[in-house]
C-alpha positions in Angstrom: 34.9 35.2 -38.7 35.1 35.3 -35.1 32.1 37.8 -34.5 30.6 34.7 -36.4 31.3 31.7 -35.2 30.7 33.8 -31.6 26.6 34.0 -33.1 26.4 30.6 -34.5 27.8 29.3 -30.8 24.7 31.9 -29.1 22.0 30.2 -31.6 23.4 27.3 -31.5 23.0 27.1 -27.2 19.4 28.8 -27.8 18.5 26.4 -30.2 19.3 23.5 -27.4 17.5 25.5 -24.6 14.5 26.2 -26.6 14.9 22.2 -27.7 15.1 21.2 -24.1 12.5 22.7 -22.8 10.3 21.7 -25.6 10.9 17.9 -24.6 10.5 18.7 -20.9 7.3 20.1 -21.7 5.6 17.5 -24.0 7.0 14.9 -21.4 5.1 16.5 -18.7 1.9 17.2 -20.9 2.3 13.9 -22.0 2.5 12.3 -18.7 -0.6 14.5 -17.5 -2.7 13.2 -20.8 -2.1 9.6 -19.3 -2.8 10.1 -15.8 -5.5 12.7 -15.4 -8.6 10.6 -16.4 -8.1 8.1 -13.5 -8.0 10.9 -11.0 -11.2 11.2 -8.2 -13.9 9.4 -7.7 -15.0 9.4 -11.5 -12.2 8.4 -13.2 -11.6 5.5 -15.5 -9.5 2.7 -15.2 -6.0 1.6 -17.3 -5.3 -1.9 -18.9 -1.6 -2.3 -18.5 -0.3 -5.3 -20.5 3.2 -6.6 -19.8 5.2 -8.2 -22.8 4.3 -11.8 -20.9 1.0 -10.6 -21.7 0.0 -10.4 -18.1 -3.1 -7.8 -17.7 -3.5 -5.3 -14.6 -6.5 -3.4 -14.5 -5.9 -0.2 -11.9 -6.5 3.3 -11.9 -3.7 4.1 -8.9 -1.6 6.7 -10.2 1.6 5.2 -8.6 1.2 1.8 -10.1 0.7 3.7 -13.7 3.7 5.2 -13.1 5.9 2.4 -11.9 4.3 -0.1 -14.5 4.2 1.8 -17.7 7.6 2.1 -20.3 7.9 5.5 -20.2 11.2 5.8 -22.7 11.0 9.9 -22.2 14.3 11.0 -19.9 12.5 14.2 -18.6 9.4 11.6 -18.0 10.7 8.7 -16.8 13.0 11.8 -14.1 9.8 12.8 -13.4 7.9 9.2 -12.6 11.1 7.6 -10.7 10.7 10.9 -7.8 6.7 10.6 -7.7 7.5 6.8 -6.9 10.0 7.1 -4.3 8.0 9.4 -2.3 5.0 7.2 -2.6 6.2 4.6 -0.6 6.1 7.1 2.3 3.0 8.8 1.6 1.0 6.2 -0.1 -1.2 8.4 -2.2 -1.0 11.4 -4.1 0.9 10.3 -6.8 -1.5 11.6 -10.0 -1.8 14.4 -7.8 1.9 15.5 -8.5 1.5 14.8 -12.1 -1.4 17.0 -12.8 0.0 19.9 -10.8 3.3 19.6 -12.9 1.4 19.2 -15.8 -0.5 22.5 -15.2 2.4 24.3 -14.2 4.8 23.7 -17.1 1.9 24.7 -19.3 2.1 28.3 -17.8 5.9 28.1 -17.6 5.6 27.7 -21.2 3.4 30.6 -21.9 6.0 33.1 -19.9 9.1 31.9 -21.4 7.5 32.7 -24.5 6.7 35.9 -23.4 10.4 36.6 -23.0 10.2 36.0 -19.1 13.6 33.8 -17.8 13.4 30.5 -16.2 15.9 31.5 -13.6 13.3 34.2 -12.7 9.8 31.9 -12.8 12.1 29.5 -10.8 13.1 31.8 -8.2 9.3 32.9 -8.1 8.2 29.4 -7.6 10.6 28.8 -4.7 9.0 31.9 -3.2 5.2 30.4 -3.5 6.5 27.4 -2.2 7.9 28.6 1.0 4.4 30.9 1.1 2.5 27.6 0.7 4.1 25.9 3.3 3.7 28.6 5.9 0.1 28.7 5.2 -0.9 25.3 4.5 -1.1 24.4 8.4 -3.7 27.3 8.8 -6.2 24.8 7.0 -6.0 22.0 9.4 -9.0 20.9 11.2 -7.7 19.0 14.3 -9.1 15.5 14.6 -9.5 13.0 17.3 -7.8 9.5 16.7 -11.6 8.1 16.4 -12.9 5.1 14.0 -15.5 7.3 12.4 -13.1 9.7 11.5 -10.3 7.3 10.1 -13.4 5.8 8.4 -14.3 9.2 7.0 -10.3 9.6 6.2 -10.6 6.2 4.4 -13.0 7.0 2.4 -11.9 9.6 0.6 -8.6 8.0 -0.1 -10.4 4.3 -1.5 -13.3 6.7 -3.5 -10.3 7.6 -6.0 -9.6 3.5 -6.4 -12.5 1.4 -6.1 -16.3 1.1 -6.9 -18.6 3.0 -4.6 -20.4 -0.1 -3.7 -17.1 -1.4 -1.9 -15.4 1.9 -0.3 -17.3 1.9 2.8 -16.6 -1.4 3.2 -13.2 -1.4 2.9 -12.9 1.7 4.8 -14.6 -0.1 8.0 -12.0 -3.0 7.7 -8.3 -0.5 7.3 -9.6 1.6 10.1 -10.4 -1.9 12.3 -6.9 -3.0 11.1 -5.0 0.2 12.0 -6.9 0.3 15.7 -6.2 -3.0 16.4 -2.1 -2.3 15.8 -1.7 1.1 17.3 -0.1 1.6 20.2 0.2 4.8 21.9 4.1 6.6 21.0 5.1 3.1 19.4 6.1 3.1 15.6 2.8 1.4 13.9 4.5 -0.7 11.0 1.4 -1.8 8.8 3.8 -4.6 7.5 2.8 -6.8 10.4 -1.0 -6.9 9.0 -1.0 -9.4 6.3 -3.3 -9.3 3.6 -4.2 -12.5 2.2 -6.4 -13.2 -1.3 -9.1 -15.6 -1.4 -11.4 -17.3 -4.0 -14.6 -15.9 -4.1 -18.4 -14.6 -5.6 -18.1 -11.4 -4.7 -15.2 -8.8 -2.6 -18.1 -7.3 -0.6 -17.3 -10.3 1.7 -13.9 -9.3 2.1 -13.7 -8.5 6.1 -10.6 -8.6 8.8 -9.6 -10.8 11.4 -8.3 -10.2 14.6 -5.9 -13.4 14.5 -4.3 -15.2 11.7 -5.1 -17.5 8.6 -3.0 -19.8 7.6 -2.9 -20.9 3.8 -3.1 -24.6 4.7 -5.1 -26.8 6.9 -5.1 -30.4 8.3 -4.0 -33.4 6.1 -6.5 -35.8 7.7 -10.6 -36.4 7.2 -11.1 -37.2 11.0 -9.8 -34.7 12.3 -11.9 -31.4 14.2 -12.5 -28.5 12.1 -14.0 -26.4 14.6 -12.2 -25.9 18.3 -13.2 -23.6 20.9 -11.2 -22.3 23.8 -7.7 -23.8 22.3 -4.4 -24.4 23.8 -1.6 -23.8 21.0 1.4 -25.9 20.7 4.0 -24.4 18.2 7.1 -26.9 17.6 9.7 -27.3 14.9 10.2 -31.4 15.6 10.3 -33.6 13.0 6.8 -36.0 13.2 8.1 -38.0 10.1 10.4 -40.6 9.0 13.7 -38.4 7.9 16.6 -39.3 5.1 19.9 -38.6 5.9 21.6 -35.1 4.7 24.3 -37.7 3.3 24.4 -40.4 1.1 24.4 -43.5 3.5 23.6 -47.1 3.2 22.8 -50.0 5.6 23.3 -53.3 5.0 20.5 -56.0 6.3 21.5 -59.6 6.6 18.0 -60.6 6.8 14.2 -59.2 6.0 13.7 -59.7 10.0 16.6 -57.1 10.5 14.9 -54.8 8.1 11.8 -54.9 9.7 13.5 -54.6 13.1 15.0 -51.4 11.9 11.4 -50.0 10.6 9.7 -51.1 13.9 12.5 -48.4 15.5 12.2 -45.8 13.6 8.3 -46.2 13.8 8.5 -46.1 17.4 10.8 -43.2 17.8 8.6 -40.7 16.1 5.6 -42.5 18.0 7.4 -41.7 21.7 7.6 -37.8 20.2 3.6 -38.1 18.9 2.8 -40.1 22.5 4.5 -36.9 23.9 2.4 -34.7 23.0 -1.3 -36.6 23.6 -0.1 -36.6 27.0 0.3 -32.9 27.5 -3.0 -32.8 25.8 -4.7 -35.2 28.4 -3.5 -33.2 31.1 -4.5 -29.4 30.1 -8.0 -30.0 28.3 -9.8 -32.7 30.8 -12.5 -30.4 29.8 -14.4 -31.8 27.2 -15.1 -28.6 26.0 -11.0 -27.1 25.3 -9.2 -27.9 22.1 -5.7 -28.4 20.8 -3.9 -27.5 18.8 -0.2 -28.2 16.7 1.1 -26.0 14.7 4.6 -27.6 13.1 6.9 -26.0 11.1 8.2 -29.6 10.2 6.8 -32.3 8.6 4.1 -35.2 10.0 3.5 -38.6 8.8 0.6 -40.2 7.8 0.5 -42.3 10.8 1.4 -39.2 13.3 -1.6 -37.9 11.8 -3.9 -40.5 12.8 -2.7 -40.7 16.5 -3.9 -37.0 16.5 -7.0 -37.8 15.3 -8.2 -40.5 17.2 -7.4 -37.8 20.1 -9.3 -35.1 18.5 -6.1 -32.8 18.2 -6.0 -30.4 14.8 -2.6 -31.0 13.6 -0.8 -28.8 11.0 2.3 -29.2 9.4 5.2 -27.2 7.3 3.9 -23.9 8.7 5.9 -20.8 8.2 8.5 -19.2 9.6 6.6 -15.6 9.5 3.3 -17.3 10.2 5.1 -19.4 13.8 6.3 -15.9 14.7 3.3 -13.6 14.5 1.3 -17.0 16.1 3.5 -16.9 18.8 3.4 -13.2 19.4 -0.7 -13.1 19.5 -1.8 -16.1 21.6 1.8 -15.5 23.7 3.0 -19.3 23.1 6.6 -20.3 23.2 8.2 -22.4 20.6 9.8 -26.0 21.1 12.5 -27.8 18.7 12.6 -30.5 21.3 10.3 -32.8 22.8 12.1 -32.2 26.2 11.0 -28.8 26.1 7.1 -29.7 25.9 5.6 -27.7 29.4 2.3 -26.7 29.8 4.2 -23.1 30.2 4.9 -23.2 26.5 1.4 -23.6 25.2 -0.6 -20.9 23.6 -4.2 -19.8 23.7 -7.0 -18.6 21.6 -10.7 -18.8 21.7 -11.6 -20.1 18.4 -10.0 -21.5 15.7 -11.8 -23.6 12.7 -10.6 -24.9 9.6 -12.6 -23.6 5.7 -12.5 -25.3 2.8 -12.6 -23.1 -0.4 -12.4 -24.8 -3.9 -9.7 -27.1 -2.8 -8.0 -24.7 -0.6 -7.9 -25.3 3.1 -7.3 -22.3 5.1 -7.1 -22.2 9.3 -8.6 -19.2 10.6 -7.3 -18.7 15.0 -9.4 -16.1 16.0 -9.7 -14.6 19.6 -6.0 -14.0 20.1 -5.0 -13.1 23.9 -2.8 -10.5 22.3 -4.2 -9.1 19.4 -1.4 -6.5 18.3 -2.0 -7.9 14.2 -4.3 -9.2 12.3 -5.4 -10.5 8.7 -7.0 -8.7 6.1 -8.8 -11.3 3.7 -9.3 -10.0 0.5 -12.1 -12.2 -1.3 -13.4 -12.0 -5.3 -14.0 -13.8 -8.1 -10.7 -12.9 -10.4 -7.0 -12.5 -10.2 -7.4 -8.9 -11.5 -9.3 -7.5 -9.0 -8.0 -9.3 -6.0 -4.5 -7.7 -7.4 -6.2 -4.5 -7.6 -7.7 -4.1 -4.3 -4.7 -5.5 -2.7 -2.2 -2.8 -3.5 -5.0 0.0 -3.1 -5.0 -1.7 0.3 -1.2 -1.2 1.2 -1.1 2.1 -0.5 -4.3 3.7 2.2 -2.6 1.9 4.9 0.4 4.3 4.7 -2.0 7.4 4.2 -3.6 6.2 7.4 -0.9 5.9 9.0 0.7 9.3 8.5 -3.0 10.9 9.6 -2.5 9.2 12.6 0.9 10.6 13.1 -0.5 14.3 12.0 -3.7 13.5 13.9 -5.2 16.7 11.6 -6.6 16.5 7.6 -7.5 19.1 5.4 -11.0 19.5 3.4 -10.5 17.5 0.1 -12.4 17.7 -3.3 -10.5 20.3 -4.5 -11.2 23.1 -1.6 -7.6 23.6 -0.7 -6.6 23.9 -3.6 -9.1 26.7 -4.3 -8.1 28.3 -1.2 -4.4 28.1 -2.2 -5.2 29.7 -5.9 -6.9 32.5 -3.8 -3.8 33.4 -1.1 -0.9 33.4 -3.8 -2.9 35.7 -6.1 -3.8 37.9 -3.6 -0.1 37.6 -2.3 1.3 38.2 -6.3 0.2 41.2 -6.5 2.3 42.5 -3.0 5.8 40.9 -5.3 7.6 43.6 -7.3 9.1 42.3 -10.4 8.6 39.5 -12.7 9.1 36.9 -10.1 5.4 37.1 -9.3 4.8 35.7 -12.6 6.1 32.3 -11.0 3.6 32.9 -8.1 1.2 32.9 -10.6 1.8 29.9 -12.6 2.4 28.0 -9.0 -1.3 29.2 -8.4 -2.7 28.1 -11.7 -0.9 24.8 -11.7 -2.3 23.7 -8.1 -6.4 24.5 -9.6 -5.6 22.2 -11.9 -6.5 19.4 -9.2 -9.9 21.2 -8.9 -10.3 21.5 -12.3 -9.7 17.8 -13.4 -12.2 16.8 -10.5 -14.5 18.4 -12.0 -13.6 17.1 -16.1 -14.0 13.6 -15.0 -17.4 14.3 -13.4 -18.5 15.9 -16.8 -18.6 19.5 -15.6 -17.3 22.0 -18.2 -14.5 23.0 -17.5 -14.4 27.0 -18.7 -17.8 27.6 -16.2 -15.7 26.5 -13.2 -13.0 28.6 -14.6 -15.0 31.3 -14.6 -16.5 30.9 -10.8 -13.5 30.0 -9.8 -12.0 33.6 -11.2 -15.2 35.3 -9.6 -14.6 33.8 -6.6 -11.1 35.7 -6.3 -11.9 38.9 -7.4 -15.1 39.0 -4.8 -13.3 37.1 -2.2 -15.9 34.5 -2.1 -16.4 31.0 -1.3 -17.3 28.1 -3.2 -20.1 25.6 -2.3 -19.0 22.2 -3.5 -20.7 18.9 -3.1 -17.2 17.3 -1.9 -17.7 18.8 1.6 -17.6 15.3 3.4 -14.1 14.5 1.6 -11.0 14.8 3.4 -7.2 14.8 2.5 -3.9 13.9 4.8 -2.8 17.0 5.6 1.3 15.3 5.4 0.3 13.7 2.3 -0.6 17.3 1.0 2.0 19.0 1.8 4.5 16.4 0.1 2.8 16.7 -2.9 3.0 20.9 -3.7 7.0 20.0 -2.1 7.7 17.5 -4.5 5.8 19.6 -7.9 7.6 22.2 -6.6 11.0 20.9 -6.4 10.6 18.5 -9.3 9.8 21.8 -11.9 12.7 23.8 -10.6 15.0 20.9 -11.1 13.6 20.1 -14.9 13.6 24.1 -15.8 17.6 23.9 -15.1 18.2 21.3 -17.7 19.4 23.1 -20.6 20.5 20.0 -22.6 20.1 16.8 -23.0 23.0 14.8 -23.4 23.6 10.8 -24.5 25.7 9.2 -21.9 28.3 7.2 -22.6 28.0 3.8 -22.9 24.3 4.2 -23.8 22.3 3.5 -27.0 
C-alpha cells in the first residue's frame, strides 16, 4: 500500500508539472497570437473597448498589455514585468512577448523530448550572459547629432504611426529633446508638455520653443498679437472677493451701500492702476507689449482698464504653467502689489493669442531661456490625438536613453540574425544537454526577424531557409531595413527581461488558489 500511495504521490506531482507547464505555455503562445501582428512597420492596429465603452485604437505593444483583461496568472506575470520595465525603456515591449513566445515553443519541444527544465534553464542563463558580452560588439558609435536622433526616431515611430507622419514627428521629438539637453544634467522629458488640439489633419502638428496656455483673454479689445513682450506673473486678486466665512453687514441706508461698493471698486482699481503704471514706464516704445499672466481671478472691469492700455491680460493660470513661464522668460512672481519692480518682469519675443473652434489658446514664443517647450499635437478625432500622444511619451524615453548610450544597433531584424548566428556557433563548443537551452535562446530571438517579415507578407519557411543557409556558410543577409536603427539599452533590456522572465515561469511547478481569492 505504501509502494502505492508512494506512485500515485510521483503521478500525481507529474501530472501538476506537466499541467503547469501546459498553462504557462498556452499563456505565452496566447499572448504572442495577440501581439505579434502589430509589430514593425506593417502591422495592424487593435480596437480595445473598455466596459464604459470607451474605444482606443493603438498598435503599441505596451498599451495592449496594460489595457487588455488578461485573466491568465502565467499571462497577466508575464504582462505586469514587460510593463514595469517599459516605463524606463519606452519601447520594446512586443518585442519581449514574441521572443518569449518563440522560446517556450522550443522549451516545449525539449521537455517533451525528455530534456529537464532545470537543465534548458541553466542553458539559457548561460546564452544570456554570452549575449550580453557580445551584444556591445555591435554598436556603431554615434554623434549626439539631429539627423541621427531623427534617423533614431524614425525607426522607433515607423512601428506606431502612418508613414506619411513618422518623419514628421521624428523632426519635432528630436527638436524637443535638443532643445532640453544639457550637457551631464539629468534630461527629464516630463518638463516638455504635450498638448492636443482640434484639427483637419496631425501633419500640422509641430513644437514650440515656449509655452501654450489652454486659455486666452476674456475681453474683444484686447491685442492678440505682441512683439517684444515684458511678462508680469502675479497671484493678486483683480476681482471683487467673498469672505472665506459667513459674514454679514448691516446698511442703514442704500447711500452706505453704495459707499461700501465705490471702496471696494476702488481698491481693486489702485492694484489694476498699479500695474498700467509699470507698463507706461518699460514699453514707451510703441512697438513692446505686455503682458499679465494671473493665477487669480480679474473682473470685468479690471479687464477693460487693460484694454484701453493695450495690455493682454490672462487670468486663473496654472500653477505648473506660472512655473515653467517663469523659468523660460526668467520673470519673478509677485503675490503683492508692493512687490511690482521692473526687476520682476519677464521677457519674450512674441506672444499671440488663436482661436480654435471656441478654444482660445496663448502661444509665448521666443523665450530668453528656452530649457522646455510644447509639443502640440493637432487632428481631427479624440482617437488619434490619444494615440499619437502616448506614442509620443513612449519615443521620448527611447530617445532619451540613446542619448545616454550615445551608440544604436542596426534594426530590422539584423541583430537578431547576427545573435542566431554566435550562439549556434557557440552551442556546439557546450558539452551536455545544456546547449539545447542555447539553442532554443537562439531560435526564440529570430523570431523578431521572422515576424518582420510575416507582417510584410514574406513567407515565412523561405526566410527560414536563408536564414539556416546563412549559418551553415557564414554568410550575410542583405535586407531592405538597412537604414533602421534600434537603442542599443533598449535592446539589451529586452533579451534581459525574456531571459529572466522564462527562467522564472519554467520554475513554477504549480499553480495554487490563494487564499482569500475566488
Amino acid at each position: 500500500m505504501e509502494q502505492n500511495a508512494g506512485n500515485w504521490d510521483y503521478e500525481d506531482a507529474s501530472y501538476a508539472n506537466a499541467l503547469s507547464l501546459n498553462i504557462c505555455t498556452s499563456a505565452t503562445k496566447g499572448l504572442e497570437e495577440i501581439i505579434k501582428p502589430n509589430f514593425g512597420s506593417c502591422g495592424t492596429l487593435k480596437m480595445l473597448v473598455s466596459s464604459l465603452n470607451d474605444i482606443k485604437i493603438t498598435k503599441d505593444g505596451f498599451i495592449l498589455l496594460k489595457e487588455m483583461q488578461i485573466q491568465n496568472p502565467v499571462a497577466s506575470l508575464i504582462a505586469k514585468s514587460v510593463c514595469i520595465q517599459h516605463y524606463k525603456m519606452g519601447d520594446g515591449a512586443t518585442s519581449i512577448i514574441i521572443v518569449i513566445g518563440n522560446l517556450f515553443s522550443q522549451i516545449e519541444k525539449y521537455i517533451e523530448r525528455g530534456i529537464h527544465p532545470q537543465i534548458l534553464q541553466q542553458g539559457i542563463d548561460v546564452a544570456k550572459r554570452k549575449l550580453e558580452k557580445w551584444l556591445p560588439s555591435q554598436i556603431i558609435k554615434l554623434k549626439l547629432k539631429r539627423n541621427n536622433l531623427i534617423l533614431l526616431a524614425k525607426s522607433i515611430l515607423s512601428t506606431k504611426l502612418r508613414k506619411k507622419f513618422v518623419f514628421k514627428m521624428a523632426t519635432i521629438l528630436s527638436d524637443a529633446l535638443l532643445t532640453i539637453y544639457r550637457e551631464k544634467e539629468e534630461i527629464d522629458t516630463e518638463i516638455i508638455e504635450i498638448m492636443p488640439m482640434d484639427n483637419q489633419t496631425e501633419m500640422e502638428s509641430r513644437f514650440i520653443k515656449g509655452i501654450v496656455l489652454d486659455h486666452g483673454s476674456r475681453h474683444m479689445k484686447m491685442p492678440t498679437i505682441l512683439n517684444n513682450v515684458f511678462i508680469l506673473l502675479c497671484n493678486i486678486s483683480l476681482e471683487y472677493e467673498k469672505s472665506e466665512f459667513d459674514s454679514e453687514f448691516v446698511f442703514n441706508s442704500e447711500n452706505q451701500q453704495e459707499k461700501m461698493f465705490i471702496k471696494e471698486r476702488e481698491y481693486i482699481d489702485r492694484k489694476v492702476k498699479k500695474i498700467i503704471q509699470l507698463k507706461r514706464f518699460v514699453c514707451k516704445n510703441e512697438k513692446r507689449g505686455f503682458l499679465v499672466i494671473n493665477q487669480k481671478g480679474i473682473d470685468a472691469s479690471a479687464l477693460d482698464l487693460f484694454s484701453r492700455e493695450k495690455i493682454l491680460a490672462v487670468r486663473r493660470a496654472k500653477r505648473k504653467n506660472m512655473e515653467r513661464i517663469s523659468l523660460m522668460c526668467s520673470a519673478t512672481p509677485v503675490n503683492s502689489v508692493e512687490d511690482i519692480k521692473p526687476e520682476v518682469l519677464g521677457y519674450a519675443g512674441l506672444v499671440y493669442e488663436q482661436s480654435i473652434d471656441e478654444e482660445k489658446y496663448t502661444f509665448i514664443e521666443n523665450v530668453s531661456n528656452p530649457f522646455s517647450g510644447t509639443i502640440l499635437v493637432k487632428g481631427k478625432n479624440l482617437l488619434l490625438k490619444q494615440q499619437i500622444k502616448s506614442t509620443i511619451k513612449n519615443t521620448l524615453t527611447a530617445l532619451k536613453n540613446f542619448i545616454k548610450d550615445k551608440c544604436a544597433l542596426i534594426g530590422g531584424g539584423k541583430v537578431e540574425i547576427s545573435a542566431y548566428k554566435c550562439l549556434i556557433k557557440y552551442s556546439e563548443t557546450i558539452r551536455g544537454r545544456k546547449k539545447f537551452g542555447i539553442i532554443a535562446l537562439a531560435k526564440g530571438i529570430i523570431g523578431i526577424p521572422k515576424t518582420l517579415s510575416e507582417n510584410s507578407g514574406e513567407d515565412p519557411y523561405e526566410y527560414f531557409a536563408k536564414i539556416n543557409q546563412i549559418s551553415k556558410n557564414n554568410l550575410h543577409l542583405n535586407t531592405k531595413y538597412t537604414k533602421i536603427l534600434d537603442c542599443f539599452s533598449t535592446k539589451r533590456k529586452i533579451y534581459d527581461i525574456a531571459c529572466t522572465t522564462v527562467s522564472s515561469i519554467m520554475l513554477i511547478d504549480e499553480i495554487l488558489l490563494g487564499k482569500g481569492l475566488n
